[in-house]
C-alpha positions as CSV (number, residue, x, y, z in Angstrom):
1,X,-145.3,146.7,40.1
2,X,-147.0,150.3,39.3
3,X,-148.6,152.2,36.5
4,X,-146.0,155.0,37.5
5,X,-142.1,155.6,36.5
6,X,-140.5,158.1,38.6
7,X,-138.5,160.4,36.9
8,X,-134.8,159.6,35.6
9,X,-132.5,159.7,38.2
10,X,-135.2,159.5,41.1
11,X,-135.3,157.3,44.0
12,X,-138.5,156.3,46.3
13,X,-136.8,158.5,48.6
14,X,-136.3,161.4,46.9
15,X,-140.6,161.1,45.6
16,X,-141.2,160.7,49.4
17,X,-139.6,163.3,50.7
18,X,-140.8,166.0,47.8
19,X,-144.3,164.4,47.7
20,X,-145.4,162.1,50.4
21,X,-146.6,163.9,53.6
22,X,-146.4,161.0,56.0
23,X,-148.4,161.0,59.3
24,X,-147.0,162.0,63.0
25,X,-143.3,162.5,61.2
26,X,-140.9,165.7,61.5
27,X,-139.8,166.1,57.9
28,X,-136.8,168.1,58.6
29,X,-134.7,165.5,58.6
30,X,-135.2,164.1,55.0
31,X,-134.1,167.8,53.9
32,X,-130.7,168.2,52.3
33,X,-130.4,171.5,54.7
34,X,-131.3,168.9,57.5
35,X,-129.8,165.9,58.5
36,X,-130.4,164.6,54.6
37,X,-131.5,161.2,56.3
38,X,-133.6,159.1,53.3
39,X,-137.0,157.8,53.7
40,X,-137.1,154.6,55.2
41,X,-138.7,152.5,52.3
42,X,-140.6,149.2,53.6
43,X,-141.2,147.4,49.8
44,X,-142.5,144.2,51.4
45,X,-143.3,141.3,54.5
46,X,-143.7,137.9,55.3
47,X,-144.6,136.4,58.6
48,X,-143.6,138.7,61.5
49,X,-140.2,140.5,59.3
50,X,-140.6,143.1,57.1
51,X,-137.3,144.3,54.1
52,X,-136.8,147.5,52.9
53,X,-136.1,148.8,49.8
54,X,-132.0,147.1,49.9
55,X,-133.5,144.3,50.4
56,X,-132.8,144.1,54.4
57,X,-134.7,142.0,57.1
58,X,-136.2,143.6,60.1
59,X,-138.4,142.0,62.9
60,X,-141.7,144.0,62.7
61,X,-141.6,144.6,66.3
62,X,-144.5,146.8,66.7
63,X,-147.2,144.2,64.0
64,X,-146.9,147.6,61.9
65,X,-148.8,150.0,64.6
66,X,-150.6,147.1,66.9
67,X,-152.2,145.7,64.1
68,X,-150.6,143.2,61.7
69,X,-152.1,140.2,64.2
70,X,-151.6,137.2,61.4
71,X,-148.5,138.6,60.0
72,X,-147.3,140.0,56.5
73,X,-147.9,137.6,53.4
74,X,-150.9,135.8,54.2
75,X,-152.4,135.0,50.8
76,X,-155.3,134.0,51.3
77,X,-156.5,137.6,52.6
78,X,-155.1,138.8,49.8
79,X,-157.4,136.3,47.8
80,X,-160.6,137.3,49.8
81,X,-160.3,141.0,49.0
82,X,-160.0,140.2,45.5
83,X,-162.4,137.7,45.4
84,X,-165.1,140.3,46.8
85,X,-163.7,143.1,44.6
86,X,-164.5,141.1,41.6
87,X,-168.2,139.9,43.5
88,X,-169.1,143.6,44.9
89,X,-166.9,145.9,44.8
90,X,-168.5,149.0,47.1
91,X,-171.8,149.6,49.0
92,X,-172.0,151.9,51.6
93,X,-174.5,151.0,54.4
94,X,-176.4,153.9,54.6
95,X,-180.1,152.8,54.5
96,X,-179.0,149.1,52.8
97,X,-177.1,146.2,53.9
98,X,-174.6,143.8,52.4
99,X,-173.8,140.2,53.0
100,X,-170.2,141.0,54.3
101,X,-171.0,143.4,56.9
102,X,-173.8,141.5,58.1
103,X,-171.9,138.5,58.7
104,X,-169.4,140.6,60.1
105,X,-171.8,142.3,62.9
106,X,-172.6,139.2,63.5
107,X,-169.5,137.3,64.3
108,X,-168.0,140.4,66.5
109,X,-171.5,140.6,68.2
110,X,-171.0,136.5,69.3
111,X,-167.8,137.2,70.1
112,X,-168.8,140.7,72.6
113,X,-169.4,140.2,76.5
114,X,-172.4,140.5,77.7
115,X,-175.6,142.5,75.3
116,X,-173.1,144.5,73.2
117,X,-174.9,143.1,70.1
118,X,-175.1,146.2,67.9
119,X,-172.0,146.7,65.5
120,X,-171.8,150.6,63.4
121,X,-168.6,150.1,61.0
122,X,-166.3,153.0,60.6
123,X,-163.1,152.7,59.0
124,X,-160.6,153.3,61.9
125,X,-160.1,153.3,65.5
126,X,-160.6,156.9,65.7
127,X,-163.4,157.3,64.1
128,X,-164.7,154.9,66.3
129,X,-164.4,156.5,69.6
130,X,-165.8,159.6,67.7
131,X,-168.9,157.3,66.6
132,X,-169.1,156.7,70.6
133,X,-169.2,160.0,71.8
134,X,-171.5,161.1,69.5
135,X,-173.8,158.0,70.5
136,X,-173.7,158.7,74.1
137,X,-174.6,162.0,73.9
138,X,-177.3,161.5,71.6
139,X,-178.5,158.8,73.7
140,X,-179.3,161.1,76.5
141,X,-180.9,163.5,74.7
142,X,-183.1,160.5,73.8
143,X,-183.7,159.3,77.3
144,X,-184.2,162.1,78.5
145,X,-181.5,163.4,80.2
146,X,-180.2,166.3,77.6
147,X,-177.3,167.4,79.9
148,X,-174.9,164.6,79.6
149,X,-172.8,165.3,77.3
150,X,-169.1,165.4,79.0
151,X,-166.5,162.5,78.8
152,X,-163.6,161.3,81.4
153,X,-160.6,160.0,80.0
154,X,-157.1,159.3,81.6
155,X,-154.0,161.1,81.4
156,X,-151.9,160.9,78.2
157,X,-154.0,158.4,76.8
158,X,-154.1,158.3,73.0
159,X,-158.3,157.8,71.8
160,X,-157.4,159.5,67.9
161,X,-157.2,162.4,65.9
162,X,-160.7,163.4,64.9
163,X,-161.9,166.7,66.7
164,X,-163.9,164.5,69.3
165,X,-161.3,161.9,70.0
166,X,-158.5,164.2,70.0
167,X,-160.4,165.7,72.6
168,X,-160.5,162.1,74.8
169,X,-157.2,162.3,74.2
170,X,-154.7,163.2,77.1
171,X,-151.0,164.2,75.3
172,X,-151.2,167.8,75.5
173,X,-148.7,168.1,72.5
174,X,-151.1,166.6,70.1
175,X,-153.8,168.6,71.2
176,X,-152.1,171.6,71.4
177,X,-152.1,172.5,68.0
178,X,-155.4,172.0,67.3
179,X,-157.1,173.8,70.0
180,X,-159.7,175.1,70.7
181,X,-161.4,171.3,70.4
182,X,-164.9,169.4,71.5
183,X,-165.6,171.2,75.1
184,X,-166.4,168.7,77.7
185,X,-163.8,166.1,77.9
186,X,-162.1,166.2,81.5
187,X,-159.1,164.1,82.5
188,X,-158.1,161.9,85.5
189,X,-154.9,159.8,86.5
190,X,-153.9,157.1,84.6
191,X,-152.6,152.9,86.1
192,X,-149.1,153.6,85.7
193,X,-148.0,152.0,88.5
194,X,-144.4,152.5,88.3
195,X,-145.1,156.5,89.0
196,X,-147.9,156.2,91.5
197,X,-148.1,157.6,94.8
198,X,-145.1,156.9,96.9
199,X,-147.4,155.1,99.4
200,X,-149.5,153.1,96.9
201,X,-146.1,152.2,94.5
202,X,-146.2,148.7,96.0
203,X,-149.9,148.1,97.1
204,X,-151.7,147.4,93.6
205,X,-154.9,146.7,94.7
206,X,-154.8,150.4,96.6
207,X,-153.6,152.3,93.4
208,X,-156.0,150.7,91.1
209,X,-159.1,151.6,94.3
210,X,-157.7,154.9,94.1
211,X,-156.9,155.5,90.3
212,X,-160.6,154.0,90.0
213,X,-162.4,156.6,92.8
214,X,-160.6,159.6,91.1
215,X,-163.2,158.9,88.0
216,X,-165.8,159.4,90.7
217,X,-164.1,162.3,91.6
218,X,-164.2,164.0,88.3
219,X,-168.2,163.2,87.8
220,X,-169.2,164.3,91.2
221,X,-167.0,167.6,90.7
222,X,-168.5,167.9,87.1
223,X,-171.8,166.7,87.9
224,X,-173.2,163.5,87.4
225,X,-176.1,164.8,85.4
226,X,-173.6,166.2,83.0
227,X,-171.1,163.1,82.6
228,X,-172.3,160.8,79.7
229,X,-169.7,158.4,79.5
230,X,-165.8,157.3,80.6
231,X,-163.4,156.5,77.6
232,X,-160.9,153.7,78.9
233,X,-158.2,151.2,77.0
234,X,-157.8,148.1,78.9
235,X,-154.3,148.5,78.6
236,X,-153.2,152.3,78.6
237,X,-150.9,152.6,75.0
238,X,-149.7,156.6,75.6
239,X,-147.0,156.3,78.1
240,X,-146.1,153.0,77.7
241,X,-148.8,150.0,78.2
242,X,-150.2,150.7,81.3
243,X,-151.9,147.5,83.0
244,X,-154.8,147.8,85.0
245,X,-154.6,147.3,88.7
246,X,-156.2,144.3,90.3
247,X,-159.5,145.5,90.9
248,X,-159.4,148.7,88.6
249,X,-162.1,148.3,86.3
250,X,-164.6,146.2,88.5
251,X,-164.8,149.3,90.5
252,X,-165.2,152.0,87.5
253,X,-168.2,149.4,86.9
254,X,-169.4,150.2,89.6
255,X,-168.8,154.0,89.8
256,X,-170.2,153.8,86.0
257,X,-173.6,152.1,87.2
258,X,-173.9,154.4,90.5
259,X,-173.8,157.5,88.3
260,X,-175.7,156.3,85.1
261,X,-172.3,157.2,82.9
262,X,-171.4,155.0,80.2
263,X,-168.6,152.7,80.7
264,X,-166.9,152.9,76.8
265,X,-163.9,150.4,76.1
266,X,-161.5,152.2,73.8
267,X,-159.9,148.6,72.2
268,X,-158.6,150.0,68.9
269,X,-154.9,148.1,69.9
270,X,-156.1,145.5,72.2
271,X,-159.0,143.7,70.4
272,X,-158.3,140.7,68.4
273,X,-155.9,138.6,70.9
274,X,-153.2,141.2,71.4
275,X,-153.6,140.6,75.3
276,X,-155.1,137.4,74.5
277,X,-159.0,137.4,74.2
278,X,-161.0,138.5,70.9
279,X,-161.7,141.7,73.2
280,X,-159.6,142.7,76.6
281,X,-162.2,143.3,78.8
282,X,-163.1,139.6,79.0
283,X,-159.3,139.5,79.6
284,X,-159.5,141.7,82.9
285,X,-163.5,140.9,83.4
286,X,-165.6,143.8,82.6
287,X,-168.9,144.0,80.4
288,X,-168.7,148.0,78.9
289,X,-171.5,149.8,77.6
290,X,-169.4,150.2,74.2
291,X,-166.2,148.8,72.8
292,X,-164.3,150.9,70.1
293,X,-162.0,148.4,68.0
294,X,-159.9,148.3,65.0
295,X,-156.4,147.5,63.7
296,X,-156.5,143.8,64.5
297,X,-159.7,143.3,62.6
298,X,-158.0,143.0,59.6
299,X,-154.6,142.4,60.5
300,X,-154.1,145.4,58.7
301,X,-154.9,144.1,55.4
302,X,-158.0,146.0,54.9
303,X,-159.1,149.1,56.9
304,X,-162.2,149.1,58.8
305,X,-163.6,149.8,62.6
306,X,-166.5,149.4,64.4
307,X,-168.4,150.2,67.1
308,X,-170.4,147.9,68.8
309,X,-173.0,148.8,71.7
310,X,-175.2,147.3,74.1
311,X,-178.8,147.0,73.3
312,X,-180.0,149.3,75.9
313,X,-178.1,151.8,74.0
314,X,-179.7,151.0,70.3
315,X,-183.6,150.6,72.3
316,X,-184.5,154.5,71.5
317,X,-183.3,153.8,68.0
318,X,-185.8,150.8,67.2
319,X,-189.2,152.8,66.6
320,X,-190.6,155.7,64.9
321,X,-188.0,158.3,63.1
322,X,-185.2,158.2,65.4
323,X,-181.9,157.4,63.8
324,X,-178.2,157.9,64.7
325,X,-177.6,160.8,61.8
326,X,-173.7,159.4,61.5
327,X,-171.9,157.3,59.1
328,X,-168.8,156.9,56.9
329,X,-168.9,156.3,53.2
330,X,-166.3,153.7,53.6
331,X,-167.5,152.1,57.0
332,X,-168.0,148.5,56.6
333,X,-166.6,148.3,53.4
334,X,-167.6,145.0,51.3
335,X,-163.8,144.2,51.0
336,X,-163.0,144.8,54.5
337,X,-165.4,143.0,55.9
338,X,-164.8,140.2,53.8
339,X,-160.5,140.0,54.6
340,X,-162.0,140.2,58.1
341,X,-163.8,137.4,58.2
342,X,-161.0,135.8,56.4
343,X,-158.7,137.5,59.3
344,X,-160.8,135.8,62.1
345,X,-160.8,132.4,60.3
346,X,-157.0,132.4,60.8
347,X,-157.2,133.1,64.4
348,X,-159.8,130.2,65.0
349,X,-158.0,127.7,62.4
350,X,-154.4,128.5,64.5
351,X,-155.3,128.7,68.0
352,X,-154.3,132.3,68.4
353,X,-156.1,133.6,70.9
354,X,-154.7,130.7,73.2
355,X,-151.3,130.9,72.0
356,X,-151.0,134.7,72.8
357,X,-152.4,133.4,76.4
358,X,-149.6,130.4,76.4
359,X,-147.0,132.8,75.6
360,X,-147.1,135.7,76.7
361,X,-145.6,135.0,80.5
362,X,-142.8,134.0,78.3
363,X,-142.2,136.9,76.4
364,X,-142.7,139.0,79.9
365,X,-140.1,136.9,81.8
366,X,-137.7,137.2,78.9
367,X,-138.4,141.0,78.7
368,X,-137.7,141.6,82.4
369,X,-134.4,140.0,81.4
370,X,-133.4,143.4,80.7
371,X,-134.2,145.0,84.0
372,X,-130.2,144.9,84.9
373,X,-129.7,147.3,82.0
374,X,-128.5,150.7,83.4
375,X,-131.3,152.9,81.7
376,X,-134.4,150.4,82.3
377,X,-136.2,151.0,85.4
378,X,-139.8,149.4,84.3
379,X,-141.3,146.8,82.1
380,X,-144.8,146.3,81.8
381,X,-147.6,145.3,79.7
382,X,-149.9,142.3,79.0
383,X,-150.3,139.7,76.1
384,X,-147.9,140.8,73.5
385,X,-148.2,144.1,74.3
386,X,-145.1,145.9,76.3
387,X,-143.5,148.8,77.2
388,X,-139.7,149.2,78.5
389,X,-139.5,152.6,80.7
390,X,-136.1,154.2,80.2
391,X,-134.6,156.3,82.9
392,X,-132.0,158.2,84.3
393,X,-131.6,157.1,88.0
394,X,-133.4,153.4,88.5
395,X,-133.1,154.1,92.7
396,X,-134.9,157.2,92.6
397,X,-136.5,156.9,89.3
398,X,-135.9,160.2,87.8
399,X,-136.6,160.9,84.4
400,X,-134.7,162.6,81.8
401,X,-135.6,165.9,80.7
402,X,-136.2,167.1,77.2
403,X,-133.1,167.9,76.1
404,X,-131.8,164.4,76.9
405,X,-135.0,162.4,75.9
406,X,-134.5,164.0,72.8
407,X,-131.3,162.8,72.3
408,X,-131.7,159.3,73.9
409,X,-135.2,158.6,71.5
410,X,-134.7,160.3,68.2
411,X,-130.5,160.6,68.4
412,X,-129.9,157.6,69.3
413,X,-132.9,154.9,69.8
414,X,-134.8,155.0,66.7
415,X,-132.2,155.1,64.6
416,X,-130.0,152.3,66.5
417,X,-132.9,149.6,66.6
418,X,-133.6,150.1,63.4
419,X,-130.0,149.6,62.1
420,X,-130.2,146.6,64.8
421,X,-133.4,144.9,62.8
422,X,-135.7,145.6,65.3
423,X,-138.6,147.8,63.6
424,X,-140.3,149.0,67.0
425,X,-141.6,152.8,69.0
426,X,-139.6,154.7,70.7
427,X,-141.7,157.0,72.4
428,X,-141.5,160.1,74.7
429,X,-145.3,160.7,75.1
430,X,-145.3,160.7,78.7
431,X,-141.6,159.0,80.0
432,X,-139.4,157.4,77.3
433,X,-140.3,154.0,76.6
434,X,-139.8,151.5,74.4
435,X,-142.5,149.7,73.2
436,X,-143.1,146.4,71.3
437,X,-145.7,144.6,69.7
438,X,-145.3,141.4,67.5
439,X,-147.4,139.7,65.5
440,X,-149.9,136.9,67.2
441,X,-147.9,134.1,65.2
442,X,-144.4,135.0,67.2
443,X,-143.4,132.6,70.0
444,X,-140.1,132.0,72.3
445,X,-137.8,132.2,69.6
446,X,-138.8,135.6,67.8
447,X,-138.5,136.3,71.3
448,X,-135.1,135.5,72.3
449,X,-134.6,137.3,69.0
450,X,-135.9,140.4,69.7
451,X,-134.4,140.2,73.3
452,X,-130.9,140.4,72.0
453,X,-131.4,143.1,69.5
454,X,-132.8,145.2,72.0
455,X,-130.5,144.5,74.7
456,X,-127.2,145.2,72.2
457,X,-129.1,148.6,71.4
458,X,-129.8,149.3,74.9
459,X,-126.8,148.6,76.9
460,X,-125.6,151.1,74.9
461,X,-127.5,153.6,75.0
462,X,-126.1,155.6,77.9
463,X,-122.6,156.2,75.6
464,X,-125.1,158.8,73.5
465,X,-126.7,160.6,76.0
């Protein structure tokens, strides 16, 4: 129900396309000197399906963008923003506190490895790893070591959009644009195993030793006095959910600790059991310096994201006039906080940290059912969290160039799964993939479900190349 009629004879559709700028989207195609394509309208969602605007049913595939954990229609986070709306509706945290954010610090610092104990709300994932950079560097300048400023980040990883994280980030086609950005971020390879080295392709434990030394590589050739801190996902989303190698981060630990460089944990997807723990490193056993989170805080039906840091890191902020001159009016927002709490009640009332950790070698071994296909040469991933590497030759791996990625993702793909009822990514940042994401709440037969909409799309896809 809204306040607002569109005028006579309008659609949703027709308002979107004339008014509604939408994020990451090429709007030539809703054009009537385009392909005239209309807006797909999403009106509303329960459990792990969403319906459109005709009314038709679609497996969220994708938990909205890695984040609906709890799935659509849970009422009572509905009932806990409105319940703290009517109780207090705002206040930012800027010099005061309020009970919803502290019990929210609280319950995210319990549930951190190690001393990360300090929590800074933002209200997304990118501003975040923003929030982080800006901490590390300011937390050298306190220690006394003024020159470490620089980050290392891998190749095509997505960290946001901000000026700073956009600079983290490693897909040259969303930087691009925006240049010149923050000086001082520096890149190095990334875990996908399916396109390492020839020699390390089936040797894990060597790729993820030599993935790991090449961070090593990039401080000692920057300069160890000038490296303040490495920005790494758990599992790498750009490119197609990119595990970590046996081994991998236990020696950036290492490397981190040798060269007094801050080990950050970029967890905006896979915090809040999407590989299975409240937070992934526990899941591959790592203790960062910082963890950036998001998304599943809320399962969406809020925004908010945090920060949270080790106490070393908050020990120059404890006395005289130092403070961290950063915030967001909306960080830690009284309603946010309180769905989250709500959010995290769910996961603890259902099990569904263990049930991701039941299931997902299930939803793996059903995904690698498709590895016959013509076109898929790799699936990988953790948790519920997959991608499906498309390619042109599956002996020698080759990829397909632009010309044909572009007519296998947006002509064909996108389109396809969605008229299939599969609401999922089809991505070409790095090589075309296929990526999915359900909610937490899915099991074996959302599974088989989602299996056999994808495999009628995919078998035949090589008809549209």
């Amino acid at each position: 129900m809204t306040g607002h009629l569109l005028p006579s004879g309008s659609t949703y559709s027709d308002a979107a396309r004339d008014h509604l700028w939408m994020h990451f989207t090429r709007h030539s195609v809703f054009e009537p000197d385009g392909l005239n394509q209309p807006v797909p309208i999403i009106t509303r969602g329960q459990g792990h399906l969403i319906y459109d605007d005709h009314g038709r049913e679609y497996i969220d595939g994708l938990s909205g963008l890695f984040v609906v954990q709890v799935g659509h229609g849970r009422e009572e986070l509905a009932e806990a923003a409105a319940k703290q709306a009517r109780e207090l509706a705002f206040m930012p945290l800027w010099s005061y506190a309020h009970p919803r954010a502290i019990e929210l610090a609280d319950r995210l610092a319990e549930g951190a490895p190690g001393d990360l104990n300090r929590v800074f709300f933002t209200t997304g994932g990118g501003e975040a790893v923003e929030s982080a950079w800006k901490l590390a560097k300011q937390y050298f300048k306190l220690t006394g070591r003024p020159g470490k400023h620089k980050v290392i980040s891998r190749s095509i990883a997505y960290h946001g959009t901000p000026q700073g994280a956009l600079a983290i980030t490693g897909i040259p086609g969303a930087r691009i644009p925006f240049e010149p950005l923050v000086p001082g971020a520096h890149k190095v390879p990334n875990t996908n195993q399916y396109r390492a080295p020839e020699h390390l392709r089936d040797n894990p434990e060597a790729f993820g030793r030599w993935a790991a030394d090449r961070i090593a590589e990039a401080i000692e050739f920057e300069g160890a006095d000038s490296v303040a801190a490495v920005f790494l996902e758990p599992v790498q989303n750009s490119g197609g959910c990119f595990p970590p190698p046996p081994g991998y981060f236990q020696r950036v630990r290492e490397i981190c600790d040798e060269y007094d460089v801050l080990l950050v944990s970029d967890e905006v997807i896979c915090a809040f059991g999407r590989i299975g723990s409240m937070f992934a490193c526990d899941d591959f056993g790592y203790v960062p310096d910082i963890i950036t989170c998001a998304k599943g805080m809320t399962s969406g039906y809020s925004p908010i994201g945090a920060m949270i840091a080790s106490d070393r890191l908050f020990e120059p902020f404890r006395t005289g006039m130092t403070s961290y001159p950063h915030g967001y009016t909306f960080g830690g927002h009284p309603v946010s906080a309180a769905v989250a709490m709500a959010n995290l009640d769910i996961f603890e009332r259902e099990g569904l940290y263990q049930r991701v950790k039941d299931n997902a070698p299930i939803f793996r071994s059903k995904l690698e059912g498709l590895l016959d296909l013509p076109l898929v040469g790799d699936v990988r991933g953790e948790g519920y969290f997959y991608g499906i590497e498309l390619v042109k030759d599956k002996t020698t791996r080759e990829t397909f160039n632009d010309a044909e990625a572009e007519r296998l993702l947006r002509g064909y793909l996108s389109k396809a799964l969605f008229e299939a009822g599969l609401y999922c990514r089809a991505d070409d940042r790095g090589d075309p993939v296929v990526q999915l994401a359900p909610p937490l709440t899915c099991g074996p037969a959302e599974f088989d479900e989602i299996y056999s909409r994808l495999r009628s799309v995919l078998a035949d896809a090589p008809n549209h190349l």
